[in-house]
Rosetta silent file (secondary structure, phi, psi, omega in degrees, C-alpha in Angstrom):
SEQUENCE: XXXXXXXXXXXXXXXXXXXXXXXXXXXXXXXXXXXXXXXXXXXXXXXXXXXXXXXXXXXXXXXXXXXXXXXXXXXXXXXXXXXXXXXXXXXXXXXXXXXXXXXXXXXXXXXXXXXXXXXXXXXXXXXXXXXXXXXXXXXXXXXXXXXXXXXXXXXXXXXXXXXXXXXXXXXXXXXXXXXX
SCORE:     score description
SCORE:     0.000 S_00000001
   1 L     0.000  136.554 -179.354  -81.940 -151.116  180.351 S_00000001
   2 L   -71.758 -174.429  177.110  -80.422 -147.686  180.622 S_00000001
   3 L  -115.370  170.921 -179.770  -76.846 -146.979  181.392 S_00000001
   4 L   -97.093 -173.759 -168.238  -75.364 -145.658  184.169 S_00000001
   5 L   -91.341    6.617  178.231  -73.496 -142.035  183.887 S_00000001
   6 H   -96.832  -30.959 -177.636  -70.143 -143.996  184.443 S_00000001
   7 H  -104.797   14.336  177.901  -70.466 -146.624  181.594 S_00000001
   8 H  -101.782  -22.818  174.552  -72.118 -143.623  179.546 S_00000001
   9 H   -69.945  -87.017 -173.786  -68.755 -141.618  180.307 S_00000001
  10 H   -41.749  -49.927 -178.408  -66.302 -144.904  179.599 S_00000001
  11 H   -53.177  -41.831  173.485  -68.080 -145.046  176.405 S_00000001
  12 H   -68.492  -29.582  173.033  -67.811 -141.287  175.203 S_00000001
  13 H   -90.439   -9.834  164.767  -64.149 -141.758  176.101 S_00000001
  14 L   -73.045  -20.255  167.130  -63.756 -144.814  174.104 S_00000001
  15 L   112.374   75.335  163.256  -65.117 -142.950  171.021 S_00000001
  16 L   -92.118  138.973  179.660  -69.033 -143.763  170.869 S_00000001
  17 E  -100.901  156.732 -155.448  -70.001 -141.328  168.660 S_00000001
  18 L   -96.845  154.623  171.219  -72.602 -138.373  169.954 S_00000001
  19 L  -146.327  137.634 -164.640  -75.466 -137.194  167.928 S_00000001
  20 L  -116.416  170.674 -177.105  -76.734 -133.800  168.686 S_00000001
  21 L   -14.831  125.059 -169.936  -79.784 -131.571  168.730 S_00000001
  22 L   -70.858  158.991  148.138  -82.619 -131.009  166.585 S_00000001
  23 L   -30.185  127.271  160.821  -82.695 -127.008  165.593 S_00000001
  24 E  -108.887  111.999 -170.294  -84.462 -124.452  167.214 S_00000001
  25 L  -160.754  143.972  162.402  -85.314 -122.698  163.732 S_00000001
  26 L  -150.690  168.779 -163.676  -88.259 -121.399  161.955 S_00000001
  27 L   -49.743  -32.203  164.703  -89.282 -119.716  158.736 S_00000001
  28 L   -11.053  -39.031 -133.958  -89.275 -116.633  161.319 S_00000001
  29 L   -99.867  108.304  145.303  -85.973 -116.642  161.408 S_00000001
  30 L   -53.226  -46.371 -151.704  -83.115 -113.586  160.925 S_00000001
  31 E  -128.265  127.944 -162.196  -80.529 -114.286  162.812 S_00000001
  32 E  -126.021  123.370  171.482  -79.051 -118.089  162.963 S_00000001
  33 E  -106.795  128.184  174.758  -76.207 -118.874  166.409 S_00000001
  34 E  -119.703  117.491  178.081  -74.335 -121.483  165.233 S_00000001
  35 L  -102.359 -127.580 -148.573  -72.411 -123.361  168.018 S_00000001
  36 L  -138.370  -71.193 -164.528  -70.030 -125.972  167.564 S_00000001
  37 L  -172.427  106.934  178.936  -71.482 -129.345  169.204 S_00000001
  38 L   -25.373  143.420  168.394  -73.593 -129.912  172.414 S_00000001
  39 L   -90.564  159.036  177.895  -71.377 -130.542  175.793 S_00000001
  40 H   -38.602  -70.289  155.650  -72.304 -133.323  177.718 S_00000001
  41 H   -26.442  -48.565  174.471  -74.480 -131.696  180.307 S_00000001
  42 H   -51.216  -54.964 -172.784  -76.202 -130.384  177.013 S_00000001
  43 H   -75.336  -10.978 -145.604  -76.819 -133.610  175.823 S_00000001
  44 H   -99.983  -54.002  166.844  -77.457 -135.461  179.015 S_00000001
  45 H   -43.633  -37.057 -178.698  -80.268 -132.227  179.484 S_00000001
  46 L    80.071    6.457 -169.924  -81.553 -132.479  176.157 S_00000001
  47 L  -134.147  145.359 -179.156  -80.991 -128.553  175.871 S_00000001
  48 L   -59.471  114.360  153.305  -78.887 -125.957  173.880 S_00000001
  49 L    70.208   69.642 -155.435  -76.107 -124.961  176.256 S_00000001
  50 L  -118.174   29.662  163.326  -77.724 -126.532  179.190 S_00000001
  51 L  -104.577  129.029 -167.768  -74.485 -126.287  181.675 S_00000001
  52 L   -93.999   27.139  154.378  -75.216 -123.488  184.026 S_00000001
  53 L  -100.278    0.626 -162.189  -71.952 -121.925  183.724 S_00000001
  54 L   -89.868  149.765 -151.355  -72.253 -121.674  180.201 S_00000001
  55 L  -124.019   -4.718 -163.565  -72.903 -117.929  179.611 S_00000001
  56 H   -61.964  -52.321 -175.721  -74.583 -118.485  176.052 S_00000001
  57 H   -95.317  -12.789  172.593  -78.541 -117.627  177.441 S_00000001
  58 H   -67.243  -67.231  165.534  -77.616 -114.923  180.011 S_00000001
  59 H   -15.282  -75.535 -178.713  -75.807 -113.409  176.739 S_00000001
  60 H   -71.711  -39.705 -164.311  -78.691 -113.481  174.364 S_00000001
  61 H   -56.902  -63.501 -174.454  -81.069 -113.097  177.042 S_00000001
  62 H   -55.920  -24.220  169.337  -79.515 -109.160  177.893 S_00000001
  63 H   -63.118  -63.497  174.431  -79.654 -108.645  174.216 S_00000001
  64 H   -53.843  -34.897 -169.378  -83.178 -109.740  173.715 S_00000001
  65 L    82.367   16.046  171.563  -84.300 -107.527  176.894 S_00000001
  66 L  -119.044  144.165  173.557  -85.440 -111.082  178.009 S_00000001
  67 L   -59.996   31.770 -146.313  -84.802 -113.096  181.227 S_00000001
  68 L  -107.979   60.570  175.447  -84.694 -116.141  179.632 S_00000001
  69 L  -106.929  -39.520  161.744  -81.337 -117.321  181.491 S_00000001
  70 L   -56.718  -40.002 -175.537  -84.480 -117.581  184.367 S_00000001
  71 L   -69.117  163.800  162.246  -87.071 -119.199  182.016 S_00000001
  72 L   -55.685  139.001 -172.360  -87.926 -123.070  181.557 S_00000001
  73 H   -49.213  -40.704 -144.216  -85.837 -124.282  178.291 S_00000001
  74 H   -95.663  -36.225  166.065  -89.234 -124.547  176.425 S_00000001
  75 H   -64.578  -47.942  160.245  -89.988 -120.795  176.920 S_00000001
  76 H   -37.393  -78.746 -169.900  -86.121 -119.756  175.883 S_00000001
  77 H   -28.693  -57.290  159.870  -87.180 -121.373  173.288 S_00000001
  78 H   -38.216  -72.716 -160.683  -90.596 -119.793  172.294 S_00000001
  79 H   -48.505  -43.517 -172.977  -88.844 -116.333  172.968 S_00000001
  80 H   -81.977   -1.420  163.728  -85.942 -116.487  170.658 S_00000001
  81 H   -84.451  -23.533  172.841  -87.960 -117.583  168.003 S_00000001
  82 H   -65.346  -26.598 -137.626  -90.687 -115.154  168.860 S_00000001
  83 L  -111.464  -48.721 -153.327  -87.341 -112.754  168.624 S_00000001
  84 L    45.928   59.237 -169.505  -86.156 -114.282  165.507 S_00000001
  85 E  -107.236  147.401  164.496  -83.062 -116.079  166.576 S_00000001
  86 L  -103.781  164.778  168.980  -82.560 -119.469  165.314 S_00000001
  87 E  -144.114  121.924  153.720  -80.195 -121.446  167.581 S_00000001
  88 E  -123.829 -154.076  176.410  -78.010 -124.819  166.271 S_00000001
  89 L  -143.253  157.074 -167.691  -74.556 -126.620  165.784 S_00000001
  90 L   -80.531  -19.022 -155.515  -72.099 -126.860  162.760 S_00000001
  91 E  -106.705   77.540 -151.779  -72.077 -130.767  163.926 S_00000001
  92 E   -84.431  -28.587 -176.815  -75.012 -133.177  163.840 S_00000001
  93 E  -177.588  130.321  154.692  -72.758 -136.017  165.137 S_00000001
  94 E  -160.225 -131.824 -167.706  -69.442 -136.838  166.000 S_00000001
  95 E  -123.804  105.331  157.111  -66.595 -138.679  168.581 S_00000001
  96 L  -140.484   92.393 -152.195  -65.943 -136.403  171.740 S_00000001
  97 L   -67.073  -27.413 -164.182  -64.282 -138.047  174.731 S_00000001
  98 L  -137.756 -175.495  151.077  -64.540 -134.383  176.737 S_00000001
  99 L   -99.180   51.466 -169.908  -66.504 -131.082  176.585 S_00000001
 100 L  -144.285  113.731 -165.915  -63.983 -129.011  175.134 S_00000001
 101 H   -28.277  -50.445  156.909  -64.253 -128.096  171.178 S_00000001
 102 H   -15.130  -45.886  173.947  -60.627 -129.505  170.550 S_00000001
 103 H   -44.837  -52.795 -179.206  -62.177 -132.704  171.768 S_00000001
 104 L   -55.531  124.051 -176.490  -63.775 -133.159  168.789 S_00000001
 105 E   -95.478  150.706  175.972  -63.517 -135.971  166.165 S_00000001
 106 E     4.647   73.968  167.166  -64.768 -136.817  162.736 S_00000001
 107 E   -70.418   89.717 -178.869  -67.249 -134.342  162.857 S_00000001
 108 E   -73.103  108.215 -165.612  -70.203 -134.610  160.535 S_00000001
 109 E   -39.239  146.716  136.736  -71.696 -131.181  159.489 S_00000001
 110 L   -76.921  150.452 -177.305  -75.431 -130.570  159.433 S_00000001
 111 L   -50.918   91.647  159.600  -77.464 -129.336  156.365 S_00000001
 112 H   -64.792  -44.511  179.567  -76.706 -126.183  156.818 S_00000001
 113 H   -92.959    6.449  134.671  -77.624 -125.160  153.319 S_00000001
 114 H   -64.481  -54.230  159.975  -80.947 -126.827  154.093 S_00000001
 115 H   -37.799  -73.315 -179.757  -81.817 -124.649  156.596 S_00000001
 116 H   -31.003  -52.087 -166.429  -81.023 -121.460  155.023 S_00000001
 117 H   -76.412    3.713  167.734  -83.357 -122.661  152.491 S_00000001
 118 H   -71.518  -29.380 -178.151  -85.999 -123.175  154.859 S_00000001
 119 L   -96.706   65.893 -162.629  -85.279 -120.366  156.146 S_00000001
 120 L   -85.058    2.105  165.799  -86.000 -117.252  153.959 S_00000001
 121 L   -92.934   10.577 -169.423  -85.633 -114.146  156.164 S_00000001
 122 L   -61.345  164.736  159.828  -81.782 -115.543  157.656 S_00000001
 123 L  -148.629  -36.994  178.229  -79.478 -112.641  157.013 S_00000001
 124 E  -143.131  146.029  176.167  -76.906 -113.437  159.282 S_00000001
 125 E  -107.429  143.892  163.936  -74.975 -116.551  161.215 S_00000001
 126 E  -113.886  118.840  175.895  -73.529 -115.610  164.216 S_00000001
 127 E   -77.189  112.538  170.427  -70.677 -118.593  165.160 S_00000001
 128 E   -56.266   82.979  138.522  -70.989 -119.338  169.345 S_00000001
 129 L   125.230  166.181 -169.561  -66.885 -119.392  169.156 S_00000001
 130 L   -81.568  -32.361  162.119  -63.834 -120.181  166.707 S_00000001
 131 L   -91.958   -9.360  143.575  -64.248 -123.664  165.618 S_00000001
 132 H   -37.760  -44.147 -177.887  -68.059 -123.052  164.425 S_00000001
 133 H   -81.956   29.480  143.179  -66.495 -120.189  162.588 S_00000001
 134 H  -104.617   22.528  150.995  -64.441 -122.068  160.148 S_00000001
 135 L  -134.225   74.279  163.140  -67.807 -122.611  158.852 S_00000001
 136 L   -79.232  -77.814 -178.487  -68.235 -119.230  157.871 S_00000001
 137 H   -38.806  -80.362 -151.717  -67.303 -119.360  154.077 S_00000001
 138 H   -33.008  -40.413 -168.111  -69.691 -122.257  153.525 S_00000001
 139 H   -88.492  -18.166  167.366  -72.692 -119.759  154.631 S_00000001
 140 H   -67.392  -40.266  154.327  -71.111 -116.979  152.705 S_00000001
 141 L   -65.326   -1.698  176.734  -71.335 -118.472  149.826 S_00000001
 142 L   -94.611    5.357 -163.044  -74.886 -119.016  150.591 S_00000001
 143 L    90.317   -8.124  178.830  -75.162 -115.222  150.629 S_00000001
 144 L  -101.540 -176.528 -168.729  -75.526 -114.505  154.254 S_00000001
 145 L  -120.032  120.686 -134.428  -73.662 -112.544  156.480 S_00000001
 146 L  -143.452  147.864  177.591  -71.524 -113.801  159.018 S_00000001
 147 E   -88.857  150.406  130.145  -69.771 -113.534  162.575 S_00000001
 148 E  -105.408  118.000 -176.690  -67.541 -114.888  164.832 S_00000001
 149 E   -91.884  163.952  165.427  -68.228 -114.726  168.172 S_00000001
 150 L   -90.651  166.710 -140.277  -66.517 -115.716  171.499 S_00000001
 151 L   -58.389  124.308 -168.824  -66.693 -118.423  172.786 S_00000001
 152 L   -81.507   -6.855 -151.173  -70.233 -118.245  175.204 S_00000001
 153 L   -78.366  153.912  139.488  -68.234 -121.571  177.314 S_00000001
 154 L   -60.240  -21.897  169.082  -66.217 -120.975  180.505 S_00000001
 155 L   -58.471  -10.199 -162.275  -63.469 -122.203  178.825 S_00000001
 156 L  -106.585  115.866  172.269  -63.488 -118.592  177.063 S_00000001
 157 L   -82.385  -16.007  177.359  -61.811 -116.416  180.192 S_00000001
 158 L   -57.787  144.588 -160.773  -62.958 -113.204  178.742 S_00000001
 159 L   -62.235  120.992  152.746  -65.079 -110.869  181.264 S_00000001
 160 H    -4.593  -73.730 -176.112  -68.626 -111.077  180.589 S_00000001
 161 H   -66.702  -35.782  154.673  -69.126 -107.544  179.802 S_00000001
 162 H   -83.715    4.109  167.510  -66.923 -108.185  176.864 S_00000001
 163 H   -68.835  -53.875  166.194  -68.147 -111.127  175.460 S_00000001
 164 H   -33.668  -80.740  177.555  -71.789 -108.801  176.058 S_00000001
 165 H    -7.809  -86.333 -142.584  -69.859 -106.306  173.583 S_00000001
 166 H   -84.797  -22.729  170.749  -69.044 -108.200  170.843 S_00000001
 167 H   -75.225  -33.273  165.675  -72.250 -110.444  170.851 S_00000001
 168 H   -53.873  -44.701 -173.683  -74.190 -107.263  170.856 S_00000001
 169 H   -80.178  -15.374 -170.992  -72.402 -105.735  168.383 S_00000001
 170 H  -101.148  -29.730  175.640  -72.835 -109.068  165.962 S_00000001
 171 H  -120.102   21.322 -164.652  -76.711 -109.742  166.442 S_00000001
 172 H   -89.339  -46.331 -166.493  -78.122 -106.186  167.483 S_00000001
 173 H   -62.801  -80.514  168.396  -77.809 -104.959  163.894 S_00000001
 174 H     8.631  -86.091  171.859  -80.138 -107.925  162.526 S_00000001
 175 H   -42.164  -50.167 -175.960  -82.153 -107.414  164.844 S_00000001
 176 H  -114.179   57.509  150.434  -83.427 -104.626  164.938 S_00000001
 177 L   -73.023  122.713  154.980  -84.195 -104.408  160.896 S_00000001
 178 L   -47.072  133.317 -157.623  -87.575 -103.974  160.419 S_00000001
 179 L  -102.926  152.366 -169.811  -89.258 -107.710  159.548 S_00000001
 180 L   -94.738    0.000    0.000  -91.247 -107.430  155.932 S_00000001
């Protein structure tokens, strides 16, 4: 029997622990956004950053030249791989009572250093926000090259257009290196 969203809620604040997204990654792949841990609307959605205030596909989307803030998740999808954006989380599962990164508890990392090697064109992680980005050394030491960005949430008050800036300025260079 399913649950309802109220005893699915009571649970998440009791500490049920969360388990989060498969990857959108392929051998394709330059440029890897590493976010933190789905929010609840993400997971409830089944989709990366699937709260429509969340500014995270509007973002990439003006970067990309693509709409895909407009598209069905499974075409976002195509495109940034098509693109050669990977998209994940530092966090395959852990205990978060809210949607707010703080929230988080005994976080377990994902293979990160599985990916890369799956991954043999990455050059750069871009971190969706400041606690992804304390796992910058770990990927540095893998050899890539690596950002922090702000935060794509609403919880991050900075203006659009700079948040545009600084995401621009962290995956435009990647990008547009010629692929071999």
């Amino acid at each position: 029997m399913a649950k309802s969203k109220a005893s699915q809620t009571a649970e998440t604040a009791a500490g049920v622990r969360l388990t989060g997204l498969a990857p959108i990654c392929d051998a394709r792949i330059r440029l890897l956004i590493l976010g933190s841990f789905p929010s609840p609307a993400s997971l409830r959605a089944q989709q990366y950053y699937g709260h429509r205030q969340n500014h995270f596909w509007k973002l990439v989307g003006a970067i990309l030249g693509e709409p895909l803030f407009e598209l069905p998740y499974p075409e976002r999808t195509v495109r940034v791989l098509e693109r050669g954006v990977g998209i994940w989380d530092v966090y395959q599962a852990c205990i978060r009572p809210g949607a707010l990164d703080a929230d988080i508890r005994a976080g377990e990392p994902n293979d990160l250093a599985g990916l890369v090697a799956r991954a043999p064109g990455l050059r750069r992680v871009c971190f969706n926000g400041q606690t992804a980005g304390r796992f910058a050394p770990q990927l540095e030491r893998l050899g890539l090259e690596t950002r922090v960005l702000p935060s794509s949430s609403p919880a991050c008050t900075l203006p659009f257009a700079r948040k545009l800036e600084q995401w621009r300025a962290g995956m435009e260079p990647v990008l547009s290196m010629s692929v071999l």
